[in-house]
C-alpha positions as CSV (number, residue, x, y, z in Angstrom):
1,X,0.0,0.0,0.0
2,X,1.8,3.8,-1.1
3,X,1.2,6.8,-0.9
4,X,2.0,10.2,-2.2
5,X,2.9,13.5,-1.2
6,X,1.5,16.9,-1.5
7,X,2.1,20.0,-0.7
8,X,-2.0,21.2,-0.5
9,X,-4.1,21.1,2.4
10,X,-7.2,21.8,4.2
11,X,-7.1,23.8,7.1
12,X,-8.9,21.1,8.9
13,X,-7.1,17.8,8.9
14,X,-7.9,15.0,11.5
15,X,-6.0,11.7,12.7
16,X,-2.1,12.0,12.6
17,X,-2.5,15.3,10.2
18,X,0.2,16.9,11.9
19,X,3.0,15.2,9.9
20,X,0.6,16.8,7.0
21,X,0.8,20.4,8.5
22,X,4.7,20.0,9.0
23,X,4.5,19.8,5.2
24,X,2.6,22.6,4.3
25,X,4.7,24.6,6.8
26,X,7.8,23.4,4.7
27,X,5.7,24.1,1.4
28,X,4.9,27.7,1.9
29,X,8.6,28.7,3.0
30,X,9.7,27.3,-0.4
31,X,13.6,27.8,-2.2
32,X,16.3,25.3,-1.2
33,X,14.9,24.7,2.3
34,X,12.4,22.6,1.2
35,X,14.3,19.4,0.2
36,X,16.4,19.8,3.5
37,X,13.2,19.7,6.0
38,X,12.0,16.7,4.4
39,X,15.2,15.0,4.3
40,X,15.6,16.4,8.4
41,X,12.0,14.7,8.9
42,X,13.1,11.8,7.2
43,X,15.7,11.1,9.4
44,X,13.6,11.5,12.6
45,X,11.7,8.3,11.8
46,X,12.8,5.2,12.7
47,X,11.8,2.2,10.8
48,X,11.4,-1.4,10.8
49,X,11.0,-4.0,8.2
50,X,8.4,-5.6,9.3
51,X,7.8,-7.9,6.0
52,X,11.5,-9.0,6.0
53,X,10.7,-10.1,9.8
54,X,7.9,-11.7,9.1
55,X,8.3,-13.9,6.1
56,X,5.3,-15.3,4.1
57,X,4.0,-16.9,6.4
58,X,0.6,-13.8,7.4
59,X,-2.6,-13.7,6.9
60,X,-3.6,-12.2,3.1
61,X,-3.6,-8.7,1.9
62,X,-6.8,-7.0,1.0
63,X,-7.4,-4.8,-1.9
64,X,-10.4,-3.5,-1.1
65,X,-8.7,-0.2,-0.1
66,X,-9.9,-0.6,4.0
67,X,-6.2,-0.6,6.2
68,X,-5.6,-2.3,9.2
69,X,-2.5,-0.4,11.4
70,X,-1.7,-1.6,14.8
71,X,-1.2,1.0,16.9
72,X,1.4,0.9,19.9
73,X,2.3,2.9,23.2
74,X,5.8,1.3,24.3
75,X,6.7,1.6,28.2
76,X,10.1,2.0,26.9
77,X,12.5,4.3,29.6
78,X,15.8,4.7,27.4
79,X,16.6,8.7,28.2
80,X,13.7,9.3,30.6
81,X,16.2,9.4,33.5
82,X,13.7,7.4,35.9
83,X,10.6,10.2,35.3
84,X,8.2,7.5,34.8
85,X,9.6,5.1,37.2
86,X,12.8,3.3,37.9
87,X,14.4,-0.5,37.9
88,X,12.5,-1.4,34.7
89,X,14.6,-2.6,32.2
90,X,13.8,-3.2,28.0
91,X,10.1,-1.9,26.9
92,X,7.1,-3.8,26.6
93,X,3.7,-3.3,24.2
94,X,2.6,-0.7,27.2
95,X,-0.4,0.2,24.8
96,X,-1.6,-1.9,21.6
97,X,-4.9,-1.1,19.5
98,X,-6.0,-2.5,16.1
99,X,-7.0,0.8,13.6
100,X,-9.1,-0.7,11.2
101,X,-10.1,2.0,8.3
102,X,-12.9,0.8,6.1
103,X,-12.9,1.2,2.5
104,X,-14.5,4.7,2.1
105,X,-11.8,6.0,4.6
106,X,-14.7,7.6,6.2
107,X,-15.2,5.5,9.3
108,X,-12.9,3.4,11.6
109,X,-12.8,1.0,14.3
110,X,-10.6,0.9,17.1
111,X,-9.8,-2.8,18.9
112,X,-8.2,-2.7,21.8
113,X,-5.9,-5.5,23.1
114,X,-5.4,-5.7,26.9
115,X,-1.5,-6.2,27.7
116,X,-2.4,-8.5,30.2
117,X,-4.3,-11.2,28.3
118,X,-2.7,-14.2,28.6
119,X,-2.1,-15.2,24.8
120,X,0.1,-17.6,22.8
121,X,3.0,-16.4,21.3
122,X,4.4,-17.5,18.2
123,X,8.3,-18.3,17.9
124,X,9.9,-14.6,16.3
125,X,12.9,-13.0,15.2
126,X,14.8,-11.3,17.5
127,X,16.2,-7.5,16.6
128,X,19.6,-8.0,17.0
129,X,19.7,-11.9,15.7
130,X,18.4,-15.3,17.2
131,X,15.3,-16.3,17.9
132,X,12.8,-16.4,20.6
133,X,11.1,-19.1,20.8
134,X,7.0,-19.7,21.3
135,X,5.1,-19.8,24.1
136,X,1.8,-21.3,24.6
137,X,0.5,-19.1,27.7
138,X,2.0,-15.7,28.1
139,X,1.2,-12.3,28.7
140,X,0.6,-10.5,25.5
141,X,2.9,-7.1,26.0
142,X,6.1,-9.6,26.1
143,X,6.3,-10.2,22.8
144,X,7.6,-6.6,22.1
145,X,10.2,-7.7,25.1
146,X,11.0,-10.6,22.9
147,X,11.5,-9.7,19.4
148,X,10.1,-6.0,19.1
149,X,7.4,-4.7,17.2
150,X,7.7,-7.3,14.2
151,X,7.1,-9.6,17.0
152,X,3.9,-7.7,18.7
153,X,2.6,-7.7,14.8
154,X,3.4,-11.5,14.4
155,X,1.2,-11.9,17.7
156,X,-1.6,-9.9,16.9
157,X,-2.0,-11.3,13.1
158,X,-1.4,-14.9,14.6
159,X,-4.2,-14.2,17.4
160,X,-6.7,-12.7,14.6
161,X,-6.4,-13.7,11.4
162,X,-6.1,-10.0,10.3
163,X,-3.0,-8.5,8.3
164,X,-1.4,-5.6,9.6
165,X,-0.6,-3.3,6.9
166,X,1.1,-1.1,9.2
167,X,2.3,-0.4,12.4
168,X,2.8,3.2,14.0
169,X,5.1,3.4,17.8
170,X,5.2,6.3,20.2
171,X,6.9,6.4,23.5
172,X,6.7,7.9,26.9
173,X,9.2,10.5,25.9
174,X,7.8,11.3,22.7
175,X,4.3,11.0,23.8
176,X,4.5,13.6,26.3
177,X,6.8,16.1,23.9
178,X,3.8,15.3,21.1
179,X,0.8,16.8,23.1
180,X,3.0,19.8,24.6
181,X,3.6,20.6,21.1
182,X,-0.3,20.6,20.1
183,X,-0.8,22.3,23.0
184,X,-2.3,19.8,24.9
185,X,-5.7,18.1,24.9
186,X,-9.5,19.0,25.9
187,X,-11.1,16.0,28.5
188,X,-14.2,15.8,31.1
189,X,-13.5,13.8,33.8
190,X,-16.9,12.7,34.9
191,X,-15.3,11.8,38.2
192,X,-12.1,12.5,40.3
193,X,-9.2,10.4,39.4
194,X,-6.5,10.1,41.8
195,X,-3.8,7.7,41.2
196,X,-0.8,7.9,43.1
197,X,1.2,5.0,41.2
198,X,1.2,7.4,37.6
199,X,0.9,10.4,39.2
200,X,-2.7,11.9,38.1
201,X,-5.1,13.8,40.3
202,X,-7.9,15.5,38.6
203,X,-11.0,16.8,40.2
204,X,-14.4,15.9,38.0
205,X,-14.9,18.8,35.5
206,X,-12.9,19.7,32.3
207,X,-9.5,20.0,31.6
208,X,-6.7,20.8,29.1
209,X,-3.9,18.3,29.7
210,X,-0.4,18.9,28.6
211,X,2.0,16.3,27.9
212,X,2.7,15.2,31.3
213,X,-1.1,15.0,32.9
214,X,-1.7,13.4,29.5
215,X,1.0,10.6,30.1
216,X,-0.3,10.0,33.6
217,X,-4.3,9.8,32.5
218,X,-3.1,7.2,29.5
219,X,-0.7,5.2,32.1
220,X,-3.3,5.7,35.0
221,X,-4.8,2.1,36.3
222,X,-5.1,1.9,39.5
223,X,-7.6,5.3,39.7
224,X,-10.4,3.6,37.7
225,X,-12.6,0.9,37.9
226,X,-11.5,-2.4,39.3
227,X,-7.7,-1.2,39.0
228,X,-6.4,-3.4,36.1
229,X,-5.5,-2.7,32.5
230,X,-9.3,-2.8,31.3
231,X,-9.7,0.8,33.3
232,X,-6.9,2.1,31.4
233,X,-8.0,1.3,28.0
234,X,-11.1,3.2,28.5
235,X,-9.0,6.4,29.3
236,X,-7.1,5.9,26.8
237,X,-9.4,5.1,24.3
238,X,-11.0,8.4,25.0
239,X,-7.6,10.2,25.0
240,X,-7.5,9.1,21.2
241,X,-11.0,10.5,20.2
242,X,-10.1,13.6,22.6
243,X,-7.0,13.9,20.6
244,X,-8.8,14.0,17.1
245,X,-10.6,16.4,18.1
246,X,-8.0,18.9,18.6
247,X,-6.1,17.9,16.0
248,X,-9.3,19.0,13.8
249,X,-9.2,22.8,15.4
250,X,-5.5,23.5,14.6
251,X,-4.8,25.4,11.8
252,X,-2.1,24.6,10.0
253,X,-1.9,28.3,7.8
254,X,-1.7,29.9,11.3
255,X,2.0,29.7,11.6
256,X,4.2,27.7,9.1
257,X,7.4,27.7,11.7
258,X,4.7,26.2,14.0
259,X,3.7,23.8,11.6
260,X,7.3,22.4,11.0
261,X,8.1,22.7,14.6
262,X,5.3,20.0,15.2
263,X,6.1,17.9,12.4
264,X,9.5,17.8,13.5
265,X,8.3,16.8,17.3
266,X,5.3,13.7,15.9
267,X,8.8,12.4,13.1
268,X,11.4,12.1,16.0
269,X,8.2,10.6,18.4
270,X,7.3,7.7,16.0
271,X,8.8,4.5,14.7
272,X,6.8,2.5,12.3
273,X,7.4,0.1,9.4
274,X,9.6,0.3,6.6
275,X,7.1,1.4,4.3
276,X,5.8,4.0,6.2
277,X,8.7,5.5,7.5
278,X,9.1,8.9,5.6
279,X,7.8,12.0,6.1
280,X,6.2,11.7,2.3
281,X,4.6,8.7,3.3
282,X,3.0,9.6,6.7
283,X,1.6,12.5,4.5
284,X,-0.2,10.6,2.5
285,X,-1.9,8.3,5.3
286,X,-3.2,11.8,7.0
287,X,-4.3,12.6,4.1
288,X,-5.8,9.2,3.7
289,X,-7.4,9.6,7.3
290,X,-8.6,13.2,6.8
291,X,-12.9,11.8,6.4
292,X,-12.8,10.1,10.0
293,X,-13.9,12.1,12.8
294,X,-14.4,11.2,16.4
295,X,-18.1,10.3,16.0
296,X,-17.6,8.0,13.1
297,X,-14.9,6.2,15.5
298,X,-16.0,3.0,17.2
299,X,-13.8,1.7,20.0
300,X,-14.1,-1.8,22.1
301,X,-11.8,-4.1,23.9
302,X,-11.1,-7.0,22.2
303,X,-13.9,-9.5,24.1
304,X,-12.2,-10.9,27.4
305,X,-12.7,-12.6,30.5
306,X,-11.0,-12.6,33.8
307,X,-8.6,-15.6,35.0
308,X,-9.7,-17.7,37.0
309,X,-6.0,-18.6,38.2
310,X,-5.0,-15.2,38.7
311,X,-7.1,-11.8,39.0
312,X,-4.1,-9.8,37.3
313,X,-4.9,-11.5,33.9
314,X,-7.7,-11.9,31.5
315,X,-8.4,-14.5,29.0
316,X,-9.8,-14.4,25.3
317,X,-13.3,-15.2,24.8
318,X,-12.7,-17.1,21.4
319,X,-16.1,-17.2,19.9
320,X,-16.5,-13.3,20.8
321,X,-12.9,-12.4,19.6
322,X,-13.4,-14.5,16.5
323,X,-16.3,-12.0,15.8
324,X,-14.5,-9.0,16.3
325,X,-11.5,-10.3,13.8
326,X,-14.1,-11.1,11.5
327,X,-15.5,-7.6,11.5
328,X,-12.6,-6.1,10.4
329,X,-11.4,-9.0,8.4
330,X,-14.2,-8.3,6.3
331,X,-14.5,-4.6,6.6
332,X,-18.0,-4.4,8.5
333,X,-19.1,-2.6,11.7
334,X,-18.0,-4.8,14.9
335,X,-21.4,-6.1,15.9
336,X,-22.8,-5.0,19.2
337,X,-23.6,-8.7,20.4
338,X,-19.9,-9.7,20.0
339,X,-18.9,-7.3,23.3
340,X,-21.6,-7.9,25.4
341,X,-20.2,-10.4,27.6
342,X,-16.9,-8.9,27.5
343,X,-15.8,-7.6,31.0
344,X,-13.5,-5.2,29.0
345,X,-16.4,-3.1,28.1
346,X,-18.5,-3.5,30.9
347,X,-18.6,0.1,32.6
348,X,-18.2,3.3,31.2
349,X,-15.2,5.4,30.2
350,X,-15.1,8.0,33.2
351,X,-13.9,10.3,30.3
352,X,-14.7,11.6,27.1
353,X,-13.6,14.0,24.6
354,X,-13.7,17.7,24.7
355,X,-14.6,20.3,26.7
């Protein structure tokens, strides 16, 4: 799947559109600066081949135009200097959701997969050679320990039956220096969260969150519901329609150094695959995404139960799962029915967008 580049846009761009305004910002300044800042922007991403990992042996492509992208939040540490917690070593799949874009590229679903669910793990490619092998009962964020984000893809396309025709990374460092950049992000608590372990206390009301109070609501567990990882996907499903939103009210002719300044910030947060690792090419997926606004965004949980055998887990409900993959698999709205007994959805998101 390509795309190209351009150098015109609408003021109002949605999803991941600021790589797109970076480019205008670049466009409008013109002469021999222009090849420079997208060769600078270039070099901020980091890429992985993900196909050369992976081999032949995935699930098939479509070419129905709909796009799958797995979406991941790493735990990684590396130059944080303990801010978000010391003695943790390596980086794990802190955050993983399945962006499924249909066809018309006017509406989307949003899967999340809990890092605790206890999954099997097939054997993958280490980064720096070897190879890890399998395991048959693990939790899901290790596979990123084990063989990095080819790995986490591996997982999730073994685990669903669905291709991944990309994959986009952010960390807690670049996560936090993204939203500062934006200028942080409009939420309504519709309750107090206080959560000593990430840091976050907000009375209930609305809020603009910079980078760090952003951070600390997408890492906060503990605060919400019944304290494990299902809480925190809620928030941070949220955060992500919250986010689109105020992506959708910055203008990018407002200030072209602005612009750049921002694309230069989202290139040096993100790693992604091979294919997608240019400035050019995130360009063309905003502008790819540009239709899809929060309210034609669905977001569940991928269908889960708790363990039995220990309460910090959950399990897969097959049958329910197998619904969900099958959804996106062939591009149609997740049904309803498959979530219902899913305790990943059970109670509601004590936040939502705006302000």
């Amino acid at each position: 799947m390509s795309y190209g580049s351009g150098t015109r846009s609408k003021p109002r761009k949605r999803a991941l559109r600021y790589v797109a305004w970076g480019a205008l910002g670049v466009a409008l300044v013109g002469g021999g600066g222009l090849a420079y800042a997208w060769q600078h922007l270039d070099g901020n991403i980091r890429g992985t081949d993900v196909n050369a990992a992976l081999g032949h042996d995935r699930p098939g492509e479509r070419r129905d135009g709909s796009m799958n992208i797995l979406l991941l939040g790493s735990d990684s540490r590396g130059g944080t200097r303990g801010q978000y917690g010391r003695g943790v070593s390596g980086a794990r799949a802190d955050t993983a959701m399945v962006l499924h874009v249909d066809k018309t590229h006017k509406k989307a679903s949003v899967v999340s997969i809990p890092r605790d669910t206890m999954v099997e793990r097939p054997r993958c490619a280490k980064p720096h050679g070897g190879t890890a092998p399998g395991a048959r009962q693990t939790m899901f964020n290790s596979s990123y320990q084990v063989g990095g984000p080819a790995c986490t893809v591996k997982t999730v396309e073994k685990m669903s039956d669905v291709r991944m025709d990309h994959y986009l990374e952010v960390d807690f460092k670049g996560f936090e220096k993204l939203i500062d950049e934006l200028g942080g992000v409009d939420i309504t608590t519709r309750e107090a969260i206080d959560d000593p372990n990430s840091g976050l206390d907000l009375t209930a009301g609305k809020h603009m969150l910079k980078g760090k109070e952003a951070l600390e609501l997408v890492r906060t567990r503990h605060g919400v519901g019944d304290g494990s990882d299902l809480g925190r996907i809620q928030l941070q499903q949220a955060f992500i329609k919250a986010l689109i939103h105020r992506a959708d009210t910055v203008d990018p002719l407002g200030s072209p150094a602005k612009s750049y300044a921002l694309a230069d910030t989202a290139t040096k947060a993100i790693s992604a695959d091979s294919e997608l690792a240019s400035a050019d090419k995130l360009l063309g997926l905003a502008k790819e995404l540009r239709g899809i606004s929060p309210d034609r965004t669905d977001t569940v949980t991928m269908p889960v139960t708790y363990d039995a055998r220990n309460s910090g887990r959950v399990l897969p409900l097959d049958k329910a799962s197998h619904r969900v993959w099958t959804a996106l698999r062939e591009d149609r709205a997740i049904p309803k029915s498959a979530t219902e007994a899913s305790v990943g959805d059970a109670t509601k998101s004590p936040v939502s967008a705006g302000s």
